[in-house]
Biopython code that builds the backbone (N, CA, C, O; Angstrom):
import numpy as np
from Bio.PDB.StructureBuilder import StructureBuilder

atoms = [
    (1, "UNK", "N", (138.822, 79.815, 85.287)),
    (1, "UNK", "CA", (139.573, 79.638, 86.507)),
    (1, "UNK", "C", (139.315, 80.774, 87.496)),
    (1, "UNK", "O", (139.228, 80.595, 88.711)),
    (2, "UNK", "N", (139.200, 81.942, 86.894)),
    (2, "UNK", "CA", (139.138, 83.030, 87.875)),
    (2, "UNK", "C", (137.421, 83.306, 87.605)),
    (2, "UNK", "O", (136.715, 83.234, 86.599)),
    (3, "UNK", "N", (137.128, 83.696, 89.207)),
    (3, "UNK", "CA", (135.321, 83.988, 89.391)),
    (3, "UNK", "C", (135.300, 85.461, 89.083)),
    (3, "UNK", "O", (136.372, 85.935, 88.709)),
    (4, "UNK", "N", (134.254, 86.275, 89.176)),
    (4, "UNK", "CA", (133.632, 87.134, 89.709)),
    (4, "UNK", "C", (133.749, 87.427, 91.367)),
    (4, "UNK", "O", (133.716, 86.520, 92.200)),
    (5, "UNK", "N", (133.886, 88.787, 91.679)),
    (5, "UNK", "CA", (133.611, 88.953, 92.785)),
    (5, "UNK", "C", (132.948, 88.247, 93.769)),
    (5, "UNK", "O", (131.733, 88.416, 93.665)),
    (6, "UNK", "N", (133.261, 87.522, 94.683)),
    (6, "UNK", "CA", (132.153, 86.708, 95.319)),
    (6, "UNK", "C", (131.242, 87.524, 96.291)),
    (6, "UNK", "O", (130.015, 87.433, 96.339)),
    (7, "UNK", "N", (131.981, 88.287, 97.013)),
    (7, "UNK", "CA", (131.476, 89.429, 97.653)),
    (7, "UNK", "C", (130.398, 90.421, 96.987)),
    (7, "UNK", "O", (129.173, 90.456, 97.101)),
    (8, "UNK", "N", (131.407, 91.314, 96.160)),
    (8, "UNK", "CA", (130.779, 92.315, 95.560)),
    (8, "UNK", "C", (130.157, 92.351, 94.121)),
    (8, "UNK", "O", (129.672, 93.305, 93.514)),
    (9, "UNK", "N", (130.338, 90.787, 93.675)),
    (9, "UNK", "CA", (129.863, 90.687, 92.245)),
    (9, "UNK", "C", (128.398, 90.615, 91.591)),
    (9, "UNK", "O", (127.914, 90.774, 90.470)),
    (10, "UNK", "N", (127.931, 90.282, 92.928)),
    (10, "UNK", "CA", (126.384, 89.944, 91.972)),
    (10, "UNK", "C", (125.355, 91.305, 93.160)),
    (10, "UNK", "O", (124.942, 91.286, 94.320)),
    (11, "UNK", "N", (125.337, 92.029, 92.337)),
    (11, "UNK", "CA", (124.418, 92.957, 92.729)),
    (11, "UNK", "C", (123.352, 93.286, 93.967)),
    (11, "UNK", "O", (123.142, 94.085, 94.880)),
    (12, "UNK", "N", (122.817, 92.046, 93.312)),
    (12, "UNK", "CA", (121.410, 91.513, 94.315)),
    (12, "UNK", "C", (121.452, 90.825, 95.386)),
    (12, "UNK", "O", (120.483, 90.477, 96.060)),
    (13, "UNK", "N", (123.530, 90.413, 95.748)),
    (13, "UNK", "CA", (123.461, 89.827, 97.031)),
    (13, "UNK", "C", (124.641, 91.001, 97.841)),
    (13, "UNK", "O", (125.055, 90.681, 98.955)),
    (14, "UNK", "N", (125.028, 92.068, 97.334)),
    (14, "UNK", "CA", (125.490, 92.843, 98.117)),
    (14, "UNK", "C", (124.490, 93.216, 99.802)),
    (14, "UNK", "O", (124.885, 92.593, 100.788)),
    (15, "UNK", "N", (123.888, 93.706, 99.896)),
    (15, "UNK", "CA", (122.979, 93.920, 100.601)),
    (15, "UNK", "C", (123.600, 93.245, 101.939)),
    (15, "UNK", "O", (124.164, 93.766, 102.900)),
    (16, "UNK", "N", (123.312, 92.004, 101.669)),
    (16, "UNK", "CA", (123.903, 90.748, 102.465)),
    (16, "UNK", "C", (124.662, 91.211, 103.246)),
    (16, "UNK", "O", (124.376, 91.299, 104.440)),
    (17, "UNK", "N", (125.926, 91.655, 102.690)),
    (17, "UNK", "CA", (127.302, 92.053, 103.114)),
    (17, "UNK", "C", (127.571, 93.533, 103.987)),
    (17, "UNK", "O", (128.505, 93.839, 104.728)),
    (18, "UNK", "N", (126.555, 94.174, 103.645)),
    (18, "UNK", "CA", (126.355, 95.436, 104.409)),
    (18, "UNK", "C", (125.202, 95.494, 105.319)),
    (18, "UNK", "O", (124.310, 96.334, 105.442)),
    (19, "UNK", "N", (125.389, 94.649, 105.782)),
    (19, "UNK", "CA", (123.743, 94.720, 106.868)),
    (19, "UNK", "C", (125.099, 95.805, 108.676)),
    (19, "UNK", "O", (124.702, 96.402, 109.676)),
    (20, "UNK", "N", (125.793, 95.667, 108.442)),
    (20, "UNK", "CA", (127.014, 96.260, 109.463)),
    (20, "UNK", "C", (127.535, 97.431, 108.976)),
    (20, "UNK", "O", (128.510, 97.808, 109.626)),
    (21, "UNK", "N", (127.132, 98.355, 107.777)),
    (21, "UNK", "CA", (127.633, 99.548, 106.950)),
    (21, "UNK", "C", (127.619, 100.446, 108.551)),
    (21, "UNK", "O", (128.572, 100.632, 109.308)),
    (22, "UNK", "N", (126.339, 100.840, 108.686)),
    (22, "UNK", "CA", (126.199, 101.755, 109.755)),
    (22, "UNK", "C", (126.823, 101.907, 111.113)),
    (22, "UNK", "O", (127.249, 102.826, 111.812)),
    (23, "UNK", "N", (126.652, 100.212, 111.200)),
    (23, "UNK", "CA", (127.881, 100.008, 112.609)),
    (23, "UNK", "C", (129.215, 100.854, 112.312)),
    (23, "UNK", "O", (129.852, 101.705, 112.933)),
    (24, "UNK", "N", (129.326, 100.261, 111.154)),
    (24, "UNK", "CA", (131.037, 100.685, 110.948)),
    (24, "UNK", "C", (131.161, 101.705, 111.071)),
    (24, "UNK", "O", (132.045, 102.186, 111.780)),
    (25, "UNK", "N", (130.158, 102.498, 110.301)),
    (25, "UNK", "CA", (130.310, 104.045, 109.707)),
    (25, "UNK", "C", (130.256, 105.185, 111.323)),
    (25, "UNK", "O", (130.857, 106.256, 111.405)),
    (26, "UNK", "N", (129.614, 104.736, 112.142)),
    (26, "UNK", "CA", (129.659, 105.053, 113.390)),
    (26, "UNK", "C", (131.143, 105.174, 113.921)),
    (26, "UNK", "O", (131.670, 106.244, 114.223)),
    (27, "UNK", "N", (131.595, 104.244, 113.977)),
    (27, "UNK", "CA", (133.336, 104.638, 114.499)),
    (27, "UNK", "C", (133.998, 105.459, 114.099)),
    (27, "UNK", "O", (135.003, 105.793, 114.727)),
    (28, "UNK", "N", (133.612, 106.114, 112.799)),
    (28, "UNK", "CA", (134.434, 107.189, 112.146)),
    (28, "UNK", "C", (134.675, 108.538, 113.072)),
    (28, "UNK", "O", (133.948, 109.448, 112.672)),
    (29, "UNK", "N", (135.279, 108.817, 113.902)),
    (29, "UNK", "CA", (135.336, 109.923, 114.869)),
    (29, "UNK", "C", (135.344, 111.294, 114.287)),
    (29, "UNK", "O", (135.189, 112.202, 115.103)),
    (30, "UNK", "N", (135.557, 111.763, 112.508)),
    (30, "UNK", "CA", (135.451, 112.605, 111.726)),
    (30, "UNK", "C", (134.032, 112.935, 111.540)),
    (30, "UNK", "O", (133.374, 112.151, 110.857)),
    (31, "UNK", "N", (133.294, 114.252, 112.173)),
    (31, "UNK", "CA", (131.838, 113.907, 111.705)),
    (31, "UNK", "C", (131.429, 114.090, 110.564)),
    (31, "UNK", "O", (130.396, 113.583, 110.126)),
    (32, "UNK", "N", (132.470, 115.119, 109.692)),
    (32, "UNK", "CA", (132.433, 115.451, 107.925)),
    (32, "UNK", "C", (132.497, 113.849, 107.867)),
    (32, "UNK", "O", (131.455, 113.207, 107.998)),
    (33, "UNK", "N", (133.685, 113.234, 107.677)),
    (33, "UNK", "CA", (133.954, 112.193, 107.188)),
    (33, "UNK", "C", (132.715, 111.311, 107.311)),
    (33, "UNK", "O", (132.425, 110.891, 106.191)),
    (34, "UNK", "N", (131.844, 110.856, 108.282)),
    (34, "UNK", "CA", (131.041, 110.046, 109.144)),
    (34, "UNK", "C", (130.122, 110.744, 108.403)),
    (34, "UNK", "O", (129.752, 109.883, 107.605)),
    (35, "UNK", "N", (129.531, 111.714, 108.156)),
    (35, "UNK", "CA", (128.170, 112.016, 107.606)),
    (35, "UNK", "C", (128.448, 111.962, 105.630)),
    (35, "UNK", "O", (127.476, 111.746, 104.906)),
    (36, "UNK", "N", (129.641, 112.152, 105.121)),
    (36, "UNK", "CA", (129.703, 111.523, 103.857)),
    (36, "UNK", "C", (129.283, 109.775, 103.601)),
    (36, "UNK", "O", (128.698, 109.157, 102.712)),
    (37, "UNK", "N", (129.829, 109.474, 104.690)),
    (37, "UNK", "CA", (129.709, 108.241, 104.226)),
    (37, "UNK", "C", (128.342, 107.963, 104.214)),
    (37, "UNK", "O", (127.766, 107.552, 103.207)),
    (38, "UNK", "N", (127.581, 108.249, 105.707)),
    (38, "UNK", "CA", (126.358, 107.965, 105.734)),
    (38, "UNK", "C", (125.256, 108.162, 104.055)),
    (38, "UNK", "O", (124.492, 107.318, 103.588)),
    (39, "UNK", "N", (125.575, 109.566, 103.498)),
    (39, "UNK", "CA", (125.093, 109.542, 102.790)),
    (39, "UNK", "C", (125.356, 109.336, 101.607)),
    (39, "UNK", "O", (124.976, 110.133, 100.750)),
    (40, "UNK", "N", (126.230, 107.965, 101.222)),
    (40, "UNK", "CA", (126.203, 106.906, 100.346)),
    (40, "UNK", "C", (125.800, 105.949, 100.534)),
    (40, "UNK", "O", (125.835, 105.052, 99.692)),
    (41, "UNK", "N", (125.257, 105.814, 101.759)),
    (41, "UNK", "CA", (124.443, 104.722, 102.261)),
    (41, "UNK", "C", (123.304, 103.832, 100.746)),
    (41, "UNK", "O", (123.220, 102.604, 100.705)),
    (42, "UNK", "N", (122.747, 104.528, 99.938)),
    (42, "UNK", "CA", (121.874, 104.647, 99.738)),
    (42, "UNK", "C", (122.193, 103.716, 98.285)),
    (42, "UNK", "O", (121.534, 102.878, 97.669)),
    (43, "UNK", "N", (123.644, 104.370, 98.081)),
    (43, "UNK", "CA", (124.374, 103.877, 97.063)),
    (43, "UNK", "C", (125.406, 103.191, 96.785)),
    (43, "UNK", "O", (126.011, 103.038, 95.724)),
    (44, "UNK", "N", (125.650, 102.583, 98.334)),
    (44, "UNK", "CA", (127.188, 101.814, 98.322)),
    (44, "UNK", "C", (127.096, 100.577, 97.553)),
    (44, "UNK", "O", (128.039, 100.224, 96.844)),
    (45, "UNK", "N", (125.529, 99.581, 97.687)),
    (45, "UNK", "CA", (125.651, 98.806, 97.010)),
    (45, "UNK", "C", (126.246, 98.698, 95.184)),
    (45, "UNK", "O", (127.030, 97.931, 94.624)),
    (46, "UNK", "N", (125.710, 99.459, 94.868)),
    (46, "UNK", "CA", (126.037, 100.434, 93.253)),
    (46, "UNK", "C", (127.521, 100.425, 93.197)),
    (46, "UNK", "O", (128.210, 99.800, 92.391)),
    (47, "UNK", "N", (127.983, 101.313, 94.298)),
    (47, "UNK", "CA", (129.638, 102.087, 94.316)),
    (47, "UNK", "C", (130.397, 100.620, 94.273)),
    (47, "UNK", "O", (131.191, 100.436, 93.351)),
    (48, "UNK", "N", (130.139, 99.383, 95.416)),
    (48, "UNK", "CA", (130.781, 98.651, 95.475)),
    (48, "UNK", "C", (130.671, 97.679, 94.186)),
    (48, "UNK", "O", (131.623, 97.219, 93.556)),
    (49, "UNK", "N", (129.775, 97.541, 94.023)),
    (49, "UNK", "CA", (129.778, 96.348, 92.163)),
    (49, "UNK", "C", (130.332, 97.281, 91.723)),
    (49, "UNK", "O", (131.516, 96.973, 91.861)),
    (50, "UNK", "N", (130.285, 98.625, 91.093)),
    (50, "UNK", "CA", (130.873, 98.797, 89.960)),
    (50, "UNK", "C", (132.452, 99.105, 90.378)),
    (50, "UNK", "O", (133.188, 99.123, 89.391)),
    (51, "UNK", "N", (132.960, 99.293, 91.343)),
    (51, "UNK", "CA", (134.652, 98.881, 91.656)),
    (51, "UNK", "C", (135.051, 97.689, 91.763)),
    (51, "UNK", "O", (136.207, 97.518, 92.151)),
    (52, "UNK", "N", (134.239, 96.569, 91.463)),
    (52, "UNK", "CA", (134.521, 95.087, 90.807)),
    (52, "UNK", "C", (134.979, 95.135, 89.801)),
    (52, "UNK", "O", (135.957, 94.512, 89.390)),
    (53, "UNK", "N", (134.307, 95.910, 89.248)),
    (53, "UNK", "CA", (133.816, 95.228, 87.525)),
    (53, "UNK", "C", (135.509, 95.402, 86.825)),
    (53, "UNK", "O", (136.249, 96.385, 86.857)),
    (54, "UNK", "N", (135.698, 94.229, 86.303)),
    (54, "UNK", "CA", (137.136, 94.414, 84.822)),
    (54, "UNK", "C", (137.091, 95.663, 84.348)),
    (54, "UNK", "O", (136.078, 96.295, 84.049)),
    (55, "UNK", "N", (138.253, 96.024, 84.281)),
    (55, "UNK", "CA", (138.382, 97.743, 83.516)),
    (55, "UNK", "C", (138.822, 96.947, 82.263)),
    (55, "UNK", "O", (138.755, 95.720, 82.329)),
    (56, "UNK", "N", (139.256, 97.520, 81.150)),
    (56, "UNK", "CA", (139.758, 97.007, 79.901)),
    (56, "UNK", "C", (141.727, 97.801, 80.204)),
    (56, "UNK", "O", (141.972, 98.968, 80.509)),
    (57, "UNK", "N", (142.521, 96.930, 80.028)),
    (57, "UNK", "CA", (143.447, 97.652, 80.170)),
    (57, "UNK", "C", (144.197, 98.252, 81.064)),
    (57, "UNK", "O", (145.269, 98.836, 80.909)),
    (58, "UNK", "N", (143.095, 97.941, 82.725)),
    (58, "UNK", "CA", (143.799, 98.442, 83.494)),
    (58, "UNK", "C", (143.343, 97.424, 84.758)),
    (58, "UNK", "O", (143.132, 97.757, 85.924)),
    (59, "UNK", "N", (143.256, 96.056, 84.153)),
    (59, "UNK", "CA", (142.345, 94.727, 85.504)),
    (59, "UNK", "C", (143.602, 93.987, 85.633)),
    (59, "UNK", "O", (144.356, 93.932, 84.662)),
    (60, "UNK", "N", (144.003, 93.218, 87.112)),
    (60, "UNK", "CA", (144.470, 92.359, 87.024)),
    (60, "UNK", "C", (143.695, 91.175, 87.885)),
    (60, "UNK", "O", (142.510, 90.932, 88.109)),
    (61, "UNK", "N", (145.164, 90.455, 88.319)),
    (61, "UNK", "CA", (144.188, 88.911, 89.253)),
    (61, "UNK", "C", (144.595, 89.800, 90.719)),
    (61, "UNK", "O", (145.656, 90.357, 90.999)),
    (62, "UNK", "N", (143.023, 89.669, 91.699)),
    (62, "UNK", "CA", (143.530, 89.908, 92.494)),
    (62, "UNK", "C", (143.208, 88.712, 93.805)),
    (62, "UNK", "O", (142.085, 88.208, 93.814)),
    (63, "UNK", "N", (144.050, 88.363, 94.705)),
    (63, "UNK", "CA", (144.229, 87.520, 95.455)),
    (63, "UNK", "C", (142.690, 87.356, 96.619)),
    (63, "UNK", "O", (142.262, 86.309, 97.105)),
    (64, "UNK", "N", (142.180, 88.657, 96.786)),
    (64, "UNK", "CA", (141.001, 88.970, 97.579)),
    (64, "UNK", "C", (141.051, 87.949, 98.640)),
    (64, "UNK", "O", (139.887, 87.581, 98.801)),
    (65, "UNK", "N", (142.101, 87.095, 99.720)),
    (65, "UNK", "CA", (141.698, 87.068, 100.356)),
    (65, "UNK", "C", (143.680, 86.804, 101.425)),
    (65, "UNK", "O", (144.383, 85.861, 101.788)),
    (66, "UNK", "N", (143.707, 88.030, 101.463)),
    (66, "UNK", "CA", (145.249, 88.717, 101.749)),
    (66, "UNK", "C", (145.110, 88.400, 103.338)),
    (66, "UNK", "O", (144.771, 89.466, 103.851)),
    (67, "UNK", "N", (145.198, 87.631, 104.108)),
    (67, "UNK", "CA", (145.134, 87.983, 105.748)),
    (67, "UNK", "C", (146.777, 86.942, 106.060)),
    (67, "UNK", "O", (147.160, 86.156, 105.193)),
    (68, "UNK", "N", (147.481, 87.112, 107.259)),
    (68, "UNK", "CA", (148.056, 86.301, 107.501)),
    (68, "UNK", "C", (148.813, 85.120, 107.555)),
    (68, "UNK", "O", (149.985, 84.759, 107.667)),
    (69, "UNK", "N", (147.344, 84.522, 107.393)),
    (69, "UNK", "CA", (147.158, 82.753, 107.898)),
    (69, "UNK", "C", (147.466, 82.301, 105.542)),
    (69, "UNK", "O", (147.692, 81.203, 105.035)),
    (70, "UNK", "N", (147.334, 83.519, 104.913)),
    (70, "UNK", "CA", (147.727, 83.110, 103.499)),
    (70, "UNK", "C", (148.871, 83.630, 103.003)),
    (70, "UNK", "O", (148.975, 83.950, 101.819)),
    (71, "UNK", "N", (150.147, 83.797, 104.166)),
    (71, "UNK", "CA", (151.131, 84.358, 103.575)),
    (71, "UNK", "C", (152.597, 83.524, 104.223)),
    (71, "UNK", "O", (153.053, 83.568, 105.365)),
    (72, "UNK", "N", (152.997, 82.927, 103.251)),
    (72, "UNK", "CA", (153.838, 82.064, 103.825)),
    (72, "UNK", "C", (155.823, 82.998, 103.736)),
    (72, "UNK", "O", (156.275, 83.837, 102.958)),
    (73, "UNK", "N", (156.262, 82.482, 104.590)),
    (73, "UNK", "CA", (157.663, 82.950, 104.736)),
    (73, "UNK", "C", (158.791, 82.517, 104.729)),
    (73, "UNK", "O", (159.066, 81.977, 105.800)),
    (74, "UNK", "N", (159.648, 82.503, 103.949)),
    (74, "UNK", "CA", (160.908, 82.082, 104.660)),
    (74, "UNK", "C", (162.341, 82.557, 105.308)),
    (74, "UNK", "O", (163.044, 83.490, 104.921)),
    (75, "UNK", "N", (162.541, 81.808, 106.221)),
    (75, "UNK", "CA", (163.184, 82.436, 107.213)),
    (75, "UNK", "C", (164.874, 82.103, 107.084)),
    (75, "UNK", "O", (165.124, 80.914, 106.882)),
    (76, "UNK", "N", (165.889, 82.901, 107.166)),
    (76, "UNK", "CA", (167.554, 82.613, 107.021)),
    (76, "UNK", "C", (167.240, 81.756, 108.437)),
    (76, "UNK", "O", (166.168, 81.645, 109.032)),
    (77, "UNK", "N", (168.146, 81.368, 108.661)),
    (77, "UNK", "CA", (168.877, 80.721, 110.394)),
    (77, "UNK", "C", (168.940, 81.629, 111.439)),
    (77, "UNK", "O", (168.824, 81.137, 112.561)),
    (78, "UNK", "N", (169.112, 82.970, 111.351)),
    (78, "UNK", "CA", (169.016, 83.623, 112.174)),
    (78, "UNK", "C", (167.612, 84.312, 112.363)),
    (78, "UNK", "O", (167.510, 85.522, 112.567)),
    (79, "UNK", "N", (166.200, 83.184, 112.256)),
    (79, "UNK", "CA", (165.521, 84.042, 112.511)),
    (79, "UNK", "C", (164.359, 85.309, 111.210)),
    (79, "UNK", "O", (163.204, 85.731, 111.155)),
    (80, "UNK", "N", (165.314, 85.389, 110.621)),
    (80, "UNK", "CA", (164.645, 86.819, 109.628)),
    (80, "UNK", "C", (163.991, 86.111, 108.286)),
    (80, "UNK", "O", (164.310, 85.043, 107.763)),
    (81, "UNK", "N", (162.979, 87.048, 107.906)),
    (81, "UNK", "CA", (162.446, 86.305, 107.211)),
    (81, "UNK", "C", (163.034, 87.178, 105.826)),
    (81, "UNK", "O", (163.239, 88.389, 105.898)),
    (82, "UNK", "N", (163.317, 86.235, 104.320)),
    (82, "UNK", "CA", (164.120, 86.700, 103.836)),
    (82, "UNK", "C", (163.035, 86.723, 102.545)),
    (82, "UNK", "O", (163.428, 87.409, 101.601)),
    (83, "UNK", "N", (161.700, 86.060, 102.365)),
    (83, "UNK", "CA", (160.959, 86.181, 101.207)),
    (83, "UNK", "C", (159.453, 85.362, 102.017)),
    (83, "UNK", "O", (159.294, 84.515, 102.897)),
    (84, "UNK", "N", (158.533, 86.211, 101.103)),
    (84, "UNK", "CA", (157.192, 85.923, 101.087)),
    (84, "UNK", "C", (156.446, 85.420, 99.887)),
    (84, "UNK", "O", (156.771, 85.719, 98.737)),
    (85, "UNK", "N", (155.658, 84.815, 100.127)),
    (85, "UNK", "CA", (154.758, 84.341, 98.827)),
    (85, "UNK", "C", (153.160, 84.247, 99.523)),
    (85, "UNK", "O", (152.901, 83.909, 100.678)),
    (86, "UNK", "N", (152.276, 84.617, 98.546)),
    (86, "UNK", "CA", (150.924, 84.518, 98.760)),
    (86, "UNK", "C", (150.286, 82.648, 98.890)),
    (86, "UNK", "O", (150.581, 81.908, 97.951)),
    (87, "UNK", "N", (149.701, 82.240, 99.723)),
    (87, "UNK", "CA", (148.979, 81.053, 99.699)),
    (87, "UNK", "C", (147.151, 81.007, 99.258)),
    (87, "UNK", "O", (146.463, 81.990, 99.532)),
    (88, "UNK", "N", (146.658, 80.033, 98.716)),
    (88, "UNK", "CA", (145.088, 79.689, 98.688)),
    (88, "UNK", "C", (144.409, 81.051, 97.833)),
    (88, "UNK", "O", (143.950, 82.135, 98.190)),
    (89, "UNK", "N", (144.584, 80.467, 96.711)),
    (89, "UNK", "CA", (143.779, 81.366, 95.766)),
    (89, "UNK", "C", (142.308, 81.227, 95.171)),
    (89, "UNK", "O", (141.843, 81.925, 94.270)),
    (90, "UNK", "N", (141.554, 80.021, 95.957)),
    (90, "UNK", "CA", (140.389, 80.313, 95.644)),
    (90, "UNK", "C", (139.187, 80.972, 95.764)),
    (90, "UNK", "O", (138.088, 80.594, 95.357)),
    (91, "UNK", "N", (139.507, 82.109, 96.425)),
    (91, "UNK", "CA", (138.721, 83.760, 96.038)),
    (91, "UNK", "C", (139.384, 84.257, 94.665)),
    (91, "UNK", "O", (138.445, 84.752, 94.041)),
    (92, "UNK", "N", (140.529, 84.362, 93.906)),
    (92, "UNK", "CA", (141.200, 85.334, 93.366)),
    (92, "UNK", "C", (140.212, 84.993, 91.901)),
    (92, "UNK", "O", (139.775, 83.930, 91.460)),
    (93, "UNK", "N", (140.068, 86.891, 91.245)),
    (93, "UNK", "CA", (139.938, 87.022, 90.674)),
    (93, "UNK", "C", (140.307, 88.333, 90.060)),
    (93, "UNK", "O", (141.154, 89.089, 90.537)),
    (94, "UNK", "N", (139.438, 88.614, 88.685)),
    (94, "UNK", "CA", (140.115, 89.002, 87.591)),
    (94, "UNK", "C", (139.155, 90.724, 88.073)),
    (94, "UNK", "O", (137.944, 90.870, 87.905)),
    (95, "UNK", "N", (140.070, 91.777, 88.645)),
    (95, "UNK", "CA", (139.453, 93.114, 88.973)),
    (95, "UNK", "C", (139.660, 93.883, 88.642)),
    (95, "UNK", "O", (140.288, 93.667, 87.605)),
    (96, "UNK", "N", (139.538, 95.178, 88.863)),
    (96, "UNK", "CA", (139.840, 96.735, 87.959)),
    (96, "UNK", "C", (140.851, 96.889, 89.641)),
    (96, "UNK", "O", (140.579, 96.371, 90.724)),
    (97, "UNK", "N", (141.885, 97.679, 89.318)),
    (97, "UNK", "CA", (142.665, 98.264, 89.907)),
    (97, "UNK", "C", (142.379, 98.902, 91.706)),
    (97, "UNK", "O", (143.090, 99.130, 92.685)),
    (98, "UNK", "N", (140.919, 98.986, 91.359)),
    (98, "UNK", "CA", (140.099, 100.334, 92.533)),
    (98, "UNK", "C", (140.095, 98.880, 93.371)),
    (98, "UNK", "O", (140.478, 99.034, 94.531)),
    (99, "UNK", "N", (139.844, 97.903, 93.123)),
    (99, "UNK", "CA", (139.276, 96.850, 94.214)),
    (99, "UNK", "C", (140.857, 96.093, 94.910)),
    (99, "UNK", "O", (140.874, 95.449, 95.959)),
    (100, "UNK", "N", (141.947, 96.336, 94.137)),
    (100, "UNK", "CA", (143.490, 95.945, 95.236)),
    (100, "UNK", "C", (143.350, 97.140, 96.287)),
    (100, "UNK", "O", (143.580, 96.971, 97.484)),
    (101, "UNK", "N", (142.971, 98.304, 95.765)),
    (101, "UNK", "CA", (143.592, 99.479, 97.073)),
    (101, "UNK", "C", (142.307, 99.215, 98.244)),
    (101, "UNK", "O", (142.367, 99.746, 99.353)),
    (102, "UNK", "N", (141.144, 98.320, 97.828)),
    (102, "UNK", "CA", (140.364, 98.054, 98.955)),
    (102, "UNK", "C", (141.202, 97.116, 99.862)),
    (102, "UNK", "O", (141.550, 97.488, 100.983)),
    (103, "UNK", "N", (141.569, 95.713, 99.292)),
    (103, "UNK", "CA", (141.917, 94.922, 99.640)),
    (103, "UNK", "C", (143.679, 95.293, 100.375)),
    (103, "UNK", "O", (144.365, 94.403, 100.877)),
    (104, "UNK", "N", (143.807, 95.716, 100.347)),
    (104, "UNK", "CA", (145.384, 96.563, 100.863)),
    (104, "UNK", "C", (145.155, 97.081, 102.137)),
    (104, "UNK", "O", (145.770, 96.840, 103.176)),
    (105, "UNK", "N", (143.829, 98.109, 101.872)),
    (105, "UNK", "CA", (143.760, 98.858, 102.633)),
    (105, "UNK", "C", (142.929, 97.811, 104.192)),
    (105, "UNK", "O", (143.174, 97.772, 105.398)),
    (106, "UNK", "N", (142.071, 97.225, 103.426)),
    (106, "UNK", "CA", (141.717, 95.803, 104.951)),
    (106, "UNK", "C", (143.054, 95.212, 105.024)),
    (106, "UNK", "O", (143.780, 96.143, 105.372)),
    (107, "UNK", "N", (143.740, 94.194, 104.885)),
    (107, "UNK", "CA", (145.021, 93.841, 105.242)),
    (107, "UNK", "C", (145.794, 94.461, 106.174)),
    (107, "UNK", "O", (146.280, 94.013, 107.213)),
    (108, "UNK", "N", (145.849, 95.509, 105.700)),
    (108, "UNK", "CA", (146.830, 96.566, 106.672)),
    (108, "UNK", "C", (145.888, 96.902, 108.014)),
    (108, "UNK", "O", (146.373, 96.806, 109.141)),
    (109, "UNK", "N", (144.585, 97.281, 107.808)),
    (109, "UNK", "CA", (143.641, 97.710, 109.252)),
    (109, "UNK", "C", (143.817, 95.884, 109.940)),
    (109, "UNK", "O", (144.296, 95.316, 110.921)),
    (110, "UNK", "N", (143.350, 95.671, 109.139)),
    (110, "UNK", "CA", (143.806, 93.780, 110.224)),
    (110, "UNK", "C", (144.903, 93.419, 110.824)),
    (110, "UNK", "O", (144.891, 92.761, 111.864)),
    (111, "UNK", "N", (146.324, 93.940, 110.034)),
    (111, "UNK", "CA", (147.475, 93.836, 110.935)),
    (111, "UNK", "C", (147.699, 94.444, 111.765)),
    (111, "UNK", "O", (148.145, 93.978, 112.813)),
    (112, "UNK", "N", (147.381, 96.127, 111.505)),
    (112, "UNK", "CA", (148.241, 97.232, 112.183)),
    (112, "UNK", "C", (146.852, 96.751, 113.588)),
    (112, "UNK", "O", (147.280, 97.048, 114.703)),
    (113, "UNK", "N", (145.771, 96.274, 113.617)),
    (113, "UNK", "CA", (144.920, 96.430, 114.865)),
    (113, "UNK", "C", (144.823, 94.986, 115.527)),
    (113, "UNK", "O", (143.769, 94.549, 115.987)),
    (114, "UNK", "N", (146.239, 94.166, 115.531)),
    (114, "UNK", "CA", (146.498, 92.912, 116.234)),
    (114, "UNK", "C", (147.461, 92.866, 117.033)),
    (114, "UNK", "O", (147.708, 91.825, 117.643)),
]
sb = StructureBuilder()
sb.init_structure("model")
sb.init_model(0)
sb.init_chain("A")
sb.init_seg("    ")
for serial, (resi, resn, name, xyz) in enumerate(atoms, 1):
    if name == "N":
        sb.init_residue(resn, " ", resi, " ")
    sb.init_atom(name, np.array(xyz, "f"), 0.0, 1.0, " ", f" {name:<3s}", serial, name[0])
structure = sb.get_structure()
């Protein structure tokens, strides 16, 4: 039921996904920060599969595809919303811990910059 990373799982199609690394890495207004990253360039594909991969003991399911338009609400009468639930789980899979604080951390840059 649960895949592999679709993104970051198969090695040989990361690449794919980072053809925009450098764009990004450019906005970093930190030039320490901005020149670390640069030079993982070399190795992000690596860094990113192996923060996929199942830990033993410390993996759960993760939803991997957290935006908005998959979070449903409900609202009292006045308005407020009183509970949330996650929608459309066919990205979710089975990850090591390191790959929710990715996915958290996009969620939040997607809200807080709308």
């Amino acid at each position: 039921m649960l895949n592999k990373d679709v993104q970051y799982g198969d090695i040989h199609m990361i690449s794919k996904s980072l053809k925009y690394f450098a764009a990004s890495v450019a906005f970093v207004s930190n030039s320490l920060a901005r020149d670390k990253l640069m030079g993982l360039a070399s190795n992000v594909s690596l860094i990113l599969y192996k923060c996929t991969l199942p830990i033993k003991n410390y993996s759960s399911v993760c939803h991997a595809d957290c935006w908005n338009n998959n979070l449903v609400f409900k609202y009292q009468v006045s308005k407020r919303p009183v509970d949330c639930l996650l929608a459309d789980f066919q990205l979710a899979r089975i990850n090591g811990v390191v790959d929710h604080f990715f996915e958290r951390n996009y969620s939040l840059y997607n809200v807080l910059n709308q």
